[in-house]
Structures are given as C-alpha cells and as structure tokens.
C-alpha positions in Angstrom: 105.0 171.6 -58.2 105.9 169.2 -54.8 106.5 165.8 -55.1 103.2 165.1 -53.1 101.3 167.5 -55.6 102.5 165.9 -58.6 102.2 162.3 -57.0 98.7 163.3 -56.8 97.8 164.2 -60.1 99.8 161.2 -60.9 97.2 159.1 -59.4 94.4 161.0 -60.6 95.3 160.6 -64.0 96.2 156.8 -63.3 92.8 156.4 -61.7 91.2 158.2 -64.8 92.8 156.0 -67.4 91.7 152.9 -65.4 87.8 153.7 -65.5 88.0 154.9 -69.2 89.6 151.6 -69.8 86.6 149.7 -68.2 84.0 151.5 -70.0 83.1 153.6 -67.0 82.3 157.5 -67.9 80.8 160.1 -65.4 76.7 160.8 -66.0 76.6 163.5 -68.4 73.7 166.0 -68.5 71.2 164.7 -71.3 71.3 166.8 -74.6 67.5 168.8 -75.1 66.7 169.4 -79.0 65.1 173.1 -77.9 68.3 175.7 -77.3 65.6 178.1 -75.1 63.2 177.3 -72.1 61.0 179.6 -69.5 59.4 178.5 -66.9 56.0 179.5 -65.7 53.5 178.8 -63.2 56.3 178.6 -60.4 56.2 180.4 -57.0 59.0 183.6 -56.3 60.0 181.5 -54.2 60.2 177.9 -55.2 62.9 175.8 -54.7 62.6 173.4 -57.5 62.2 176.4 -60.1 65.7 177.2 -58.9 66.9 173.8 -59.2 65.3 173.1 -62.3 66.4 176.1 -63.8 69.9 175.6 -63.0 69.8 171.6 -64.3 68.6 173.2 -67.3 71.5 175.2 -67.7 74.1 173.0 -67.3 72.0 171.0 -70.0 73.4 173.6 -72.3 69.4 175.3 -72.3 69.1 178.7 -71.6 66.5 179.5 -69.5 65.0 183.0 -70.2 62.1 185.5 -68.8 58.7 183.8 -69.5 57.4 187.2 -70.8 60.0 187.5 -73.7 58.3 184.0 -75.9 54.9 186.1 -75.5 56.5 189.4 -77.1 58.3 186.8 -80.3 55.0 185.1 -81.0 53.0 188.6 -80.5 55.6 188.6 -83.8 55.8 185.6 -85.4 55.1 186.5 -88.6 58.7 187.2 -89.1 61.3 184.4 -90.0 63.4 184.8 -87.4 61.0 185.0 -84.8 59.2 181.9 -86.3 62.6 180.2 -86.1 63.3 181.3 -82.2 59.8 180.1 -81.5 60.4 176.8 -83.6 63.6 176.0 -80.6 61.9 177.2 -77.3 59.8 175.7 -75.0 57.7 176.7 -71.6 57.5 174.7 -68.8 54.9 175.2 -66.6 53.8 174.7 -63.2 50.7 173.1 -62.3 51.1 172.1 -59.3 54.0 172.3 -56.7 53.8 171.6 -53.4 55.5 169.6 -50.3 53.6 168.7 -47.1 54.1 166.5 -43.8 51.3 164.4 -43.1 50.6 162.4 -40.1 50.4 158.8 -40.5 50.3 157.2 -37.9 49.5 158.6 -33.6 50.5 156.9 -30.0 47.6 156.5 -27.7 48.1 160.0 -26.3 47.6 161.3 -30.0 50.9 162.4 -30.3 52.8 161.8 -33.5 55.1 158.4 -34.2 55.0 158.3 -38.2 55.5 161.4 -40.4 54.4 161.1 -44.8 57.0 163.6 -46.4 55.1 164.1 -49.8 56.2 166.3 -52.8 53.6 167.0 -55.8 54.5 168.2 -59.0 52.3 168.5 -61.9 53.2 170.2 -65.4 52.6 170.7 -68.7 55.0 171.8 -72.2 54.3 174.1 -74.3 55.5 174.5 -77.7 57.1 178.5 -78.6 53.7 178.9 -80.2 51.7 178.0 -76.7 50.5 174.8 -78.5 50.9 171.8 -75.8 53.7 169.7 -76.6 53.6 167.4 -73.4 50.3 167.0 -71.9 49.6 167.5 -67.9 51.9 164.7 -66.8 51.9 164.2 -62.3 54.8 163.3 -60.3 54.6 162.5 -56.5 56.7 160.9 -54.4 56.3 160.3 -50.7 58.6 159.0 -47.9 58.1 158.0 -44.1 60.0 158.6 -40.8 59.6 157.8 -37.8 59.0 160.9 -35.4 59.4 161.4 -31.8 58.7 165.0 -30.2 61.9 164.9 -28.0 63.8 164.9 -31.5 62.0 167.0 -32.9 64.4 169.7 -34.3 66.3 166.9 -35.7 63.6 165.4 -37.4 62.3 168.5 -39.0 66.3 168.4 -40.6 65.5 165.1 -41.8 62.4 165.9 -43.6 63.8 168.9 -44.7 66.2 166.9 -46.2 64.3 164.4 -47.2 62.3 166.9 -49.0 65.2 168.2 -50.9 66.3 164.6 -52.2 62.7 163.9 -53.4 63.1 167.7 -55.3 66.4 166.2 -56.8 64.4 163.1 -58.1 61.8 165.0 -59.5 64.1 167.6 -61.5 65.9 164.5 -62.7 62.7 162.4 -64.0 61.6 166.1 -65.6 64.7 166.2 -67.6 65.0 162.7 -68.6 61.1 163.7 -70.4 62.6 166.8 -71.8 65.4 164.7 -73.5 62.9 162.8 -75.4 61.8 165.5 -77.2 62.7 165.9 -80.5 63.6 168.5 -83.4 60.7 167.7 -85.2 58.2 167.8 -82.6 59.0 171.8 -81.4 57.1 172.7 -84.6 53.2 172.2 -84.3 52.4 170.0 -86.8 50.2 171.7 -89.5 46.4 170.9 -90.0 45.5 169.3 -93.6 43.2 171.8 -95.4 39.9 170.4 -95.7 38.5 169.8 -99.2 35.2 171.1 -99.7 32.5 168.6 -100.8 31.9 167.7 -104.2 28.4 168.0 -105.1 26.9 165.3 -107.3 25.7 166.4 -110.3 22.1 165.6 -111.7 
C-alpha cells in the first residue's frame, strides 16, 4: 500500500471514530418480524415493485413468487407449513399510478404549472390471506413550473421528480411494515361460542 492509500484509510478511520464518538451512526434498514414477503397486485412492469422489492431485501426479508404462499396454505394443515405461513406476508397493490396534471395555462392555453402526482394504495395480508393492515392510501404530489421551449428538460425533471416521490413512498411502506409484530402474523383465533342455556321450568 502507498503512502497516499494508506493516508486515506487513515482518515477514513479517523473520521469514523469521530462520528461514533458523537453518537452519530448511518440509517440502518428497519428490522420486519415476518422473514418472507410477496407482492401482488403490481404491474410487470412497475417501478416501485422493483424498488420495493429490493428495500425489502436489504431489510433482511426475502421476497418470494406470490403463487408459492397459495400452494403452503392450499397445505396448511401441516406444522411446518402452518409455521412458514405464521412468518410471511403479502403485499398487495391496489392502486399504483403516477400522472402529470396541468395546473395552471397562459392565455394562449399553453402550459405554465405541471402537478407530478404518485398514488399508491395497499393492503397486508397475513400467510393465511386474513388482512393484517387494512387499505391504507399514500399520495404525494409536487409542482413545476413548465415552459414548452424546455420541454425535454422538464420532462427529466418530472421524471425525476417522480422517482424521488417513489423513494418516499417505499420508505413510509417500510417504516408500517416495521411496526408489525410477531404476535400479530398469526390471525388471532375466534372464541367458541357457548350455546344458550335454556331455563328450566
């Protein structure tokens, strides 16, 4: 190793050492009680499945075929399948979309204010298809200004802007998913009901 190598690891060990010392650590991914997910619902296509699948994965989840939890609980009645089921989720799509919307015209009706939107609505499902988190909506909108003379540079700023809002979203999905608990991937189980007691004559 150079001197300028090893100067640099140097600092970068020196600059480590400082933050840890102040309390600072780098965002971690949050810890999910359920070890398997699928997701469902999704277009071939969709960007956020893909980034959603792959925050999910560095959350330590695997994210498997949304066919296989059918096939376990077509099987459930065996322990082990009972146990994969009682660690594995579904996520599924509702609703995902992004549109362009405009907001706002000149006098000769052309465009000066563009609405970048992003929809998402989904639902959780417990390994046994019971619903574990109800429909739950998340939309979030921006606005740009727009001028036609720009306009290949403005369609890379709501593309852009489009992919940020994606981000959010995937992180405000995950911070839900990391409030579920161990205790709550098992539907809970209904209290028999007692039949009534006549009275007697």
């Amino acid at each position: 190793m150079n001197r300028r190598a090893l100067l640099s690891s140097s600092a970068v060990l020196v600059a480590s050492a400082a933050l840890a010392a102040c309390g600072f650590q780098l965002r971690q991914p949050p810890k999910m009680a359920f070890k398997t997910v699928s997701l469902s619902g999704f277009a071939g296509n969709s960007p956020m499945a893909t980034e959603l699948a792959r925050a999910l994965e560095d959350s330590g989840v695997s994210v498997i075929d949304a066919a296989l939890p059918a096939a376990a609980a077509a099987s459930a009645a065996s322990g082990a399948a009972q146990g994969w089921l009682g660690s594995h989720i579904t996520l599924q799509a509702l609703n995902d979309k992004s549109t362009e919307v405009a907001v706002s015209t000149t006098a000769y009706s052309q465009v000066r204010d563009l609405s970048i939107r992003t929809f998402f609505k989904f639902q959780v499902l417990r390994g046994d298809g019971s619903v574990l988190i109800p429909p739950t909506e998340l939309n979030l909108a921006r606005d740009i200004a727009y001028n036609e003379k720009d306009a290949l540079a403005k369609q890379q700023e709501a593309a852009s802007l489009h992919r940020a809002m994606q981000t959010d979203i995937v992180a405000q999905i995950l911070r839900r998913l990391s409030t579920i608990r161990a205790g709550q991937l098992s539907a809970p189980v209904a209290a028999p009901v007692s039949a009534p007691v006549s009275a007697r004559p």
